[in-house]
TORVO-257684 format. One record per atom (N, C-alpha, C): atom name; z, x, y. Coordinates in Angstrom, 2 decimals. Atoms other than C-alpha are relative to their C-alpha. Example, Ala and Ser with C-alpha at 12.3 -4.5 7.8 and 13.67 -1.06 7.14 Angstrom:
<recs>
- N|0.00|0.89|-1.19 $
- CA|7.80|12.30|-4.50 $
- C|0.00|0.90|1.20 $
- N|-0.06|-0.82|-1.19 $
- CA|7.14|13.67|-1.06 $
- C|0.73|-0.77|1.09 $
</recs>
This chain:
<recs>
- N|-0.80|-0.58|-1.02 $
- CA|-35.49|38.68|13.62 $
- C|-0.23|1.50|0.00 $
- N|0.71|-1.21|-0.03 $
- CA|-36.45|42.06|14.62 $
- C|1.64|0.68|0.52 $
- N|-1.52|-0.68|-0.46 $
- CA|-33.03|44.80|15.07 $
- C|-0.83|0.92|0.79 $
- N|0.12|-1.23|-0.95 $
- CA|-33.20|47.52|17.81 $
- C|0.43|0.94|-0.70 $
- N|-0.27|-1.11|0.66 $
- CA|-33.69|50.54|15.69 $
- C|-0.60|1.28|0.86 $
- N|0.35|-0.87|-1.25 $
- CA|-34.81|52.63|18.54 $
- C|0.64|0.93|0.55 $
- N|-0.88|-0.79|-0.74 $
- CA|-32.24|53.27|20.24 $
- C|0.77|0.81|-0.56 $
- N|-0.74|-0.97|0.89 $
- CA|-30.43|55.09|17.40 $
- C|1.59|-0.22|0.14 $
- N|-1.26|0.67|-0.05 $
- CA|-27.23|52.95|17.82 $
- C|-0.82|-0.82|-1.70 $
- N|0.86|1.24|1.18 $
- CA|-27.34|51.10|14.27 $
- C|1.35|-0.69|-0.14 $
- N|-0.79|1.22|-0.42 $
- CA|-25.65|48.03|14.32 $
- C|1.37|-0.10|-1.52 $
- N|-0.61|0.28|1.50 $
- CA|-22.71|48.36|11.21 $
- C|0.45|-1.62|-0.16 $
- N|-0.60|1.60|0.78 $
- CA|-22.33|45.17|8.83 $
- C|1.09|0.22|-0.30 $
- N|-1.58|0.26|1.11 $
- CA|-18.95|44.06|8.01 $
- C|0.03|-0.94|-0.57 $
- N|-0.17|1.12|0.71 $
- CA|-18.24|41.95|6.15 $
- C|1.64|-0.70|-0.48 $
- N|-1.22|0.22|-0.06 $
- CA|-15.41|39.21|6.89 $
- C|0.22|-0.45|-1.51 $
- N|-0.73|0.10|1.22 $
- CA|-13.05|39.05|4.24 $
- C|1.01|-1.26|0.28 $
- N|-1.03|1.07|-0.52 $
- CA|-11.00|36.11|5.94 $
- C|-0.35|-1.37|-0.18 $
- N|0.49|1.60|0.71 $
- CA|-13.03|32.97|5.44 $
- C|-0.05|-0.10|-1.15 $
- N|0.01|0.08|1.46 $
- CA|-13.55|33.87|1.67 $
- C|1.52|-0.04|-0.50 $
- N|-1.43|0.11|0.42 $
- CA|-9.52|34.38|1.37 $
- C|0.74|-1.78|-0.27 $
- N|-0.53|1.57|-0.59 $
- CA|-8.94|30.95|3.23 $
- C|-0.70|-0.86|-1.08 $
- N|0.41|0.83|0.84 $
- CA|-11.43|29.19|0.66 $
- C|0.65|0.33|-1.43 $
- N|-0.88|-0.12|1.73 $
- CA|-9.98|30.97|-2.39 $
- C|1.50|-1.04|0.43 $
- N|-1.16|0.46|0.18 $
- CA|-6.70|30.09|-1.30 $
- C|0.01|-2.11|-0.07 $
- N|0.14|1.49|0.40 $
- CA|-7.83|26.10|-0.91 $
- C|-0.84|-0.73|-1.31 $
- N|0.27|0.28|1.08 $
- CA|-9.40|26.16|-3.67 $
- C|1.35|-0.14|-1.32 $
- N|-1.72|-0.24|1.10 $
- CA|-5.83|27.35|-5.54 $
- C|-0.10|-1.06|-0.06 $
- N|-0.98|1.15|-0.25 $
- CA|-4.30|24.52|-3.66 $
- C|-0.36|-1.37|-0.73 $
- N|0.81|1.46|0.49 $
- CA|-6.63|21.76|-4.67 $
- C|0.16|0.42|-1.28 $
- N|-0.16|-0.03|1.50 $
- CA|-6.71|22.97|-8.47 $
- C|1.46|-0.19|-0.11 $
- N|-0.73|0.01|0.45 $
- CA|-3.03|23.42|-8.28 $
- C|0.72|-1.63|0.10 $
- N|-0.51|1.34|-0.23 $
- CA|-2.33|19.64|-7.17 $
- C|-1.16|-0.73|-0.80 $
- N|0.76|1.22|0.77 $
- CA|-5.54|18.09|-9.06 $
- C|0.70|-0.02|-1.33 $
- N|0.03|-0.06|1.81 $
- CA|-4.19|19.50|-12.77 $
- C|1.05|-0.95|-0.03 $
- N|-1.31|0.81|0.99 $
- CA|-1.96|17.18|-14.84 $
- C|0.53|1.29|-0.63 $
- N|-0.81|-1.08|0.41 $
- CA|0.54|19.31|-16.18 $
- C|0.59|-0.83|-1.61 $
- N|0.19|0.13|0.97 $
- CA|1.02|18.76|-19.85 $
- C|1.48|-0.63|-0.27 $
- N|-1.77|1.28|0.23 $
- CA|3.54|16.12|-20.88 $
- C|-0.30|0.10|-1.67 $
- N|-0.26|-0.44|0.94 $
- CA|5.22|17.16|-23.99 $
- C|-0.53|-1.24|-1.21 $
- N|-0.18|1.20|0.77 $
- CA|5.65|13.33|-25.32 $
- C|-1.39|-0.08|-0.64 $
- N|1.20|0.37|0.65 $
- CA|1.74|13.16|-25.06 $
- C|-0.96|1.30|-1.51 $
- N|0.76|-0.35|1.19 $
- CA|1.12|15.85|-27.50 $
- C|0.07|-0.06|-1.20 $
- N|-0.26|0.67|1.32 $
- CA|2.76|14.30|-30.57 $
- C|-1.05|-1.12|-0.32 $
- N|1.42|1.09|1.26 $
- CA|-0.11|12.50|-33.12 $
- C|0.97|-1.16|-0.24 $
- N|-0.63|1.45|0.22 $
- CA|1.10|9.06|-32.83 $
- C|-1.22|-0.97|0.30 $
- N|0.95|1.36|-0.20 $
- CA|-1.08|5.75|-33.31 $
- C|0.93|-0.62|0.28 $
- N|-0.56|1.07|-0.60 $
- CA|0.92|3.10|-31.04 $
- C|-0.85|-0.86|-0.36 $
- N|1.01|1.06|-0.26 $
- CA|0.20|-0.26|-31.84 $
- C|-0.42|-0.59|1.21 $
- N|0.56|1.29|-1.24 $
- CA|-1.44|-2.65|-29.51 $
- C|0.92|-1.11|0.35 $
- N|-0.57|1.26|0.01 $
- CA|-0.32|-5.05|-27.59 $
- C|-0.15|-0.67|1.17 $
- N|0.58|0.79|-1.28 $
- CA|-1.46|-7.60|-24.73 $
- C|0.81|-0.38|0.90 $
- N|-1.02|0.86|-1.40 $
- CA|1.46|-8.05|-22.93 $
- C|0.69|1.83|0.24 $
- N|-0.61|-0.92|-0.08 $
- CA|2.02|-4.30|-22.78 $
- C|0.28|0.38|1.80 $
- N|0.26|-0.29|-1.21 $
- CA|2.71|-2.79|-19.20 $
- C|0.67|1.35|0.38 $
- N|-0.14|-1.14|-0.70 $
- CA|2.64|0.32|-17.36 $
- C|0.83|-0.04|0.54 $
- N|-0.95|0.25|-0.43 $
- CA|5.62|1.55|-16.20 $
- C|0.26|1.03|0.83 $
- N|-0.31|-1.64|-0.46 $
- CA|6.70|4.28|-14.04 $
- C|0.91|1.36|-1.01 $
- N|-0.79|-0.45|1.17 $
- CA|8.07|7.06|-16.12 $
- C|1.18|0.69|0.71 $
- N|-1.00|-0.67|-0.37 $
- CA|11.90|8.05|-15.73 $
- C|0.54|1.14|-0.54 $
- N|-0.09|-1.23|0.30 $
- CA|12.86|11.39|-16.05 $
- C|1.38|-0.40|-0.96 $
- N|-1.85|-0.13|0.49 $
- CA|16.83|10.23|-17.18 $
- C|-0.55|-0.78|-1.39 $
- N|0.41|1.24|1.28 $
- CA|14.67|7.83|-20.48 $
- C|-0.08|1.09|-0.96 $
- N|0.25|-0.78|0.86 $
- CA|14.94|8.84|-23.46 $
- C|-0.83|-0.02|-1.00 $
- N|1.29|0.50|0.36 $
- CA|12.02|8.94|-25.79 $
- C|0.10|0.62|-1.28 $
- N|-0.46|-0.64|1.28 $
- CA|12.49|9.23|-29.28 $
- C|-1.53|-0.74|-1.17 $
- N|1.43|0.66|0.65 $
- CA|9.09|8.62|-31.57 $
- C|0.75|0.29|-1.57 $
- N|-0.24|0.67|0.93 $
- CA|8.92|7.27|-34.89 $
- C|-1.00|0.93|-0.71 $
- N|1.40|-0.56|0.13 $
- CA|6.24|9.11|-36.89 $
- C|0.02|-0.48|-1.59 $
- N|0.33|1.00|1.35 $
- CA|4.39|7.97|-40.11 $
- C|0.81|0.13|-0.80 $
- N|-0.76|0.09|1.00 $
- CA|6.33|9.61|-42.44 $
- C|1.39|-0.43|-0.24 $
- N|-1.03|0.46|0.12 $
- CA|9.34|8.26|-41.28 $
- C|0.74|0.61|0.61 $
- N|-0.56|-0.82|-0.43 $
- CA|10.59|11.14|-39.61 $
- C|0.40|-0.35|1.67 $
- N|-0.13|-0.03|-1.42 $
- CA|12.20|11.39|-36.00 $
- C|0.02|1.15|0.55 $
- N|-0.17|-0.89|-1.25 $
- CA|11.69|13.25|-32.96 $
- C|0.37|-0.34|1.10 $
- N|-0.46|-0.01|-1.45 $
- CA|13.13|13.55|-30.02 $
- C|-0.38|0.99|0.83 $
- N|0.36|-1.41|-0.20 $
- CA|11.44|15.95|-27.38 $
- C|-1.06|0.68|-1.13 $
- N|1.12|-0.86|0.85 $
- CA|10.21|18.78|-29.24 $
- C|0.55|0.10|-1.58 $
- N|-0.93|-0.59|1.83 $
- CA|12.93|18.90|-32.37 $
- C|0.11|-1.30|-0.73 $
- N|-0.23|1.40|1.57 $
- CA|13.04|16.85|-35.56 $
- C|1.50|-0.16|-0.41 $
- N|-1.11|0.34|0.02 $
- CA|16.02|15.32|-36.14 $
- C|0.26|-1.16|-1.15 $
- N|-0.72|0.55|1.25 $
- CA|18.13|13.59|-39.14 $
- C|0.67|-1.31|0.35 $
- N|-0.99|0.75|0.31 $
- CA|20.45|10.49|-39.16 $
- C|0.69|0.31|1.12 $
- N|-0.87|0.16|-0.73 $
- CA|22.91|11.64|-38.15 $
- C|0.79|1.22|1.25 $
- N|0.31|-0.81|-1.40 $
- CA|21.91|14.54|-35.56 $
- C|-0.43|-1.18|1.31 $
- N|0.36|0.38|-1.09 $
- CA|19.95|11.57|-33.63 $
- C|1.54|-0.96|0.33 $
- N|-0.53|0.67|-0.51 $
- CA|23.17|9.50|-33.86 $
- C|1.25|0.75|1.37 $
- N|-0.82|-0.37|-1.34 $
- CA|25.21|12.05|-31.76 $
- C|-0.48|0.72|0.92 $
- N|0.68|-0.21|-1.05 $
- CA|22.55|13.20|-29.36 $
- C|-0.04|-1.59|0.57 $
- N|0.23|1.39|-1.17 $
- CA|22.24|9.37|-28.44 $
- C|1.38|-0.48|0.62 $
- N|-1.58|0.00|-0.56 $
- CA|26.33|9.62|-28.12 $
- C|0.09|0.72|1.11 $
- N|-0.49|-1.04|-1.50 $
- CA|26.51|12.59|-25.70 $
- C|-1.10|-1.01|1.04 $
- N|0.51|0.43|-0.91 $
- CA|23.47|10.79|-24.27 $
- C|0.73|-1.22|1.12 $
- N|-0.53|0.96|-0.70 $
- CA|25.33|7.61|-23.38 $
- C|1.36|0.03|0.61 $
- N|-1.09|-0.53|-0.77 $
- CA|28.73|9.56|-22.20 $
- C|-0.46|0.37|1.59 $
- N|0.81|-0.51|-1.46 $
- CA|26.24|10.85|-19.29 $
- C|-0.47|-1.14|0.54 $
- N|0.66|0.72|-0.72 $
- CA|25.02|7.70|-18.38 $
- C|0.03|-1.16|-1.02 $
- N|-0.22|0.87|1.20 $
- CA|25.47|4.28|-20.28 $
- C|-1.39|-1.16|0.15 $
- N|1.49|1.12|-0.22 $
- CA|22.45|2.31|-18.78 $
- C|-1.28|0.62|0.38 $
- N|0.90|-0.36|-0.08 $
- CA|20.15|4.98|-19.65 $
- C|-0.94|-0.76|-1.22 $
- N|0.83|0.26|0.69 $
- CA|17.01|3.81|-20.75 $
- C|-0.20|0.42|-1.64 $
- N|0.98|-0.75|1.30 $
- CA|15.18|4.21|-24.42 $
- C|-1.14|-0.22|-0.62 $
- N|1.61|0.82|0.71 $
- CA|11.71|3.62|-25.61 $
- C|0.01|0.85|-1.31 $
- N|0.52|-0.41|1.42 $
- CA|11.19|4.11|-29.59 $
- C|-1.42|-0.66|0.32 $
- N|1.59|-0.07|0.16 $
- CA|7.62|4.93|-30.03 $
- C|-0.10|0.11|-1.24 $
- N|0.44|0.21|1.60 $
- CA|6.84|3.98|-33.72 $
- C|-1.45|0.20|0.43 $
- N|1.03|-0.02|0.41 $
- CA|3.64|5.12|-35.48 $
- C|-0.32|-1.54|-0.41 $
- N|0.77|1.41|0.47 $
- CA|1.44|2.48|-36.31 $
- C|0.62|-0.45|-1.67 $
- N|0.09|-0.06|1.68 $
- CA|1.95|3.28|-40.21 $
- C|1.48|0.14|-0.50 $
- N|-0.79|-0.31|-0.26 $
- CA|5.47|3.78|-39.44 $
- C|0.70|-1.03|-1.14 $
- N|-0.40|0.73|0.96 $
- CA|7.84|1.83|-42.22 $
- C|1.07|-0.78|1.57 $
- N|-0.88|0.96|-1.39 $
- CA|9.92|-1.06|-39.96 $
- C|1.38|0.63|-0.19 $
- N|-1.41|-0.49|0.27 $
- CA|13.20|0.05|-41.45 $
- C|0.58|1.42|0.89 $
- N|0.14|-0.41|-0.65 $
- CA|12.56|3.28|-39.83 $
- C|0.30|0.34|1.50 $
- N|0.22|0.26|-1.64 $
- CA|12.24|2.10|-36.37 $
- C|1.20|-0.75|0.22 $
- N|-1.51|1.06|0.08 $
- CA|15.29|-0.78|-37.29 $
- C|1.11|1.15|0.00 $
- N|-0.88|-0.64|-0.03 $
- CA|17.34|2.35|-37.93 $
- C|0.41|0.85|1.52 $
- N|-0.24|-0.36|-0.82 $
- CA|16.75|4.17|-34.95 $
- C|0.29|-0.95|1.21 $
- N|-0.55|0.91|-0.52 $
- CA|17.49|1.02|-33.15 $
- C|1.24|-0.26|-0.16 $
- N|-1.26|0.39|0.22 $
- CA|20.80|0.62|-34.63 $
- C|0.78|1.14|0.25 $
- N|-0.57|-0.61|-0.08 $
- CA|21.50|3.85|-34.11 $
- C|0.35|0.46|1.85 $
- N|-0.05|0.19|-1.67 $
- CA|21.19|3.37|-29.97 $
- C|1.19|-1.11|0.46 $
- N|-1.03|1.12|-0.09 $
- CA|23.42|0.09|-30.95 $
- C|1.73|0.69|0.30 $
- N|-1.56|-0.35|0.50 $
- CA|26.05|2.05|-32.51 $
- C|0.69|1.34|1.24 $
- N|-0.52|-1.04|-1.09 $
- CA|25.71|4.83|-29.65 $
- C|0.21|-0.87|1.68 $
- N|-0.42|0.78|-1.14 $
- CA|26.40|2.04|-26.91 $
- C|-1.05|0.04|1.12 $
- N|0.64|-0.40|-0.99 $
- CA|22.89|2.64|-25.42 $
- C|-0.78|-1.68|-0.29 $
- N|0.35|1.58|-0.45 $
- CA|21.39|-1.47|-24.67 $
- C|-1.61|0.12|0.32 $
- N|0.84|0.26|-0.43 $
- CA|18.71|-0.76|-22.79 $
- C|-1.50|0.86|-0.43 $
- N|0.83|-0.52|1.02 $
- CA|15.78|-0.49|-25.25 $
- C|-1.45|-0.35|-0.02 $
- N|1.38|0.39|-0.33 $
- CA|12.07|-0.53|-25.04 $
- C|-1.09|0.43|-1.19 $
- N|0.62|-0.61|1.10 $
- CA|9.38|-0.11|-27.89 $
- C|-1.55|0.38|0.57 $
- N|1.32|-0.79|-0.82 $
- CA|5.90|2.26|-26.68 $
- C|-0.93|-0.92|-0.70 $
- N|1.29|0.66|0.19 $
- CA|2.83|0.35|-27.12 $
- C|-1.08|0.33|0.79 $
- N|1.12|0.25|-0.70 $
- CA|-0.35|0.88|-26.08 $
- C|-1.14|-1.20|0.64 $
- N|0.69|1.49|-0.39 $
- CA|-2.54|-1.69|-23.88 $
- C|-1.22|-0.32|-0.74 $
- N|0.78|-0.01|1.04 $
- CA|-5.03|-3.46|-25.98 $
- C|0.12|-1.26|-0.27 $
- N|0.05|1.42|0.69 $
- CA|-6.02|-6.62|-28.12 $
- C|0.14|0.31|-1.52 $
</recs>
């Protein structure tokens, strides 16, 4: 392409700044709706056992999710918890709501007694509706 440098008009480049905005900004958008956003539960070191009749469930925000871990220890969330701290967090829990969910997530290596306790301790806090985490598998 040949420019008219002749005439002593010279043609100024600009350069739009408006289509590159519009792609940054869909670019945001798409990164900000592709990321998973970091779910607390999944960053606790737990081996779930297996199990063939396991099933995907939708997850409820009001469930409460209390893991088992090898040494025997409990968590709830992000804090470690005793006896008889988890038995009156699962009390206030069931004053707020009595047919809230609970999934105990035992370690694999987890002692049963363990897992039997924090079960009894959902009994004794009037919470029923009880579910144990498993992963899908043979």
């Amino acid at each position: 392409m040949k420019l008219d440098t002749e005439s002593g008009s010279r043609a100024e480049l600009v350069l739009e700044l408006t289509p590159m905005i519009d792609v940054v900004f869909l670019l945001l958008i798409f990164f900000m709706l592709a990321t998973t956003f970091a779910d607390p539960e999944r960053e606790i070191d737990l081996d779930l056992p297996a199990a063939e009749s396991s099933l995907a469930k939708d997850v409820d925000r009001e469930e409460l999710i209390i893991n088992v871990l090898s040494d025997g220890s409990i968590r709830m969330g992000d804090e470690d918890l005793n006896a008889e701290a988890l038995l009156s967090r699962l009390i206030q829990a069931a004053r707020s709501k009595t047919e809230r969910s609970v999934t105990i997530r035992g370690d694999r290596g987890a002692r049963h007694e363990a897992i039997v306790a924090v079960m009894d301790a959902c009994g004794q806090a009037g919470l029923r509706n009880l579910a144990v985490g498993t992963i899908e598998g043979s």
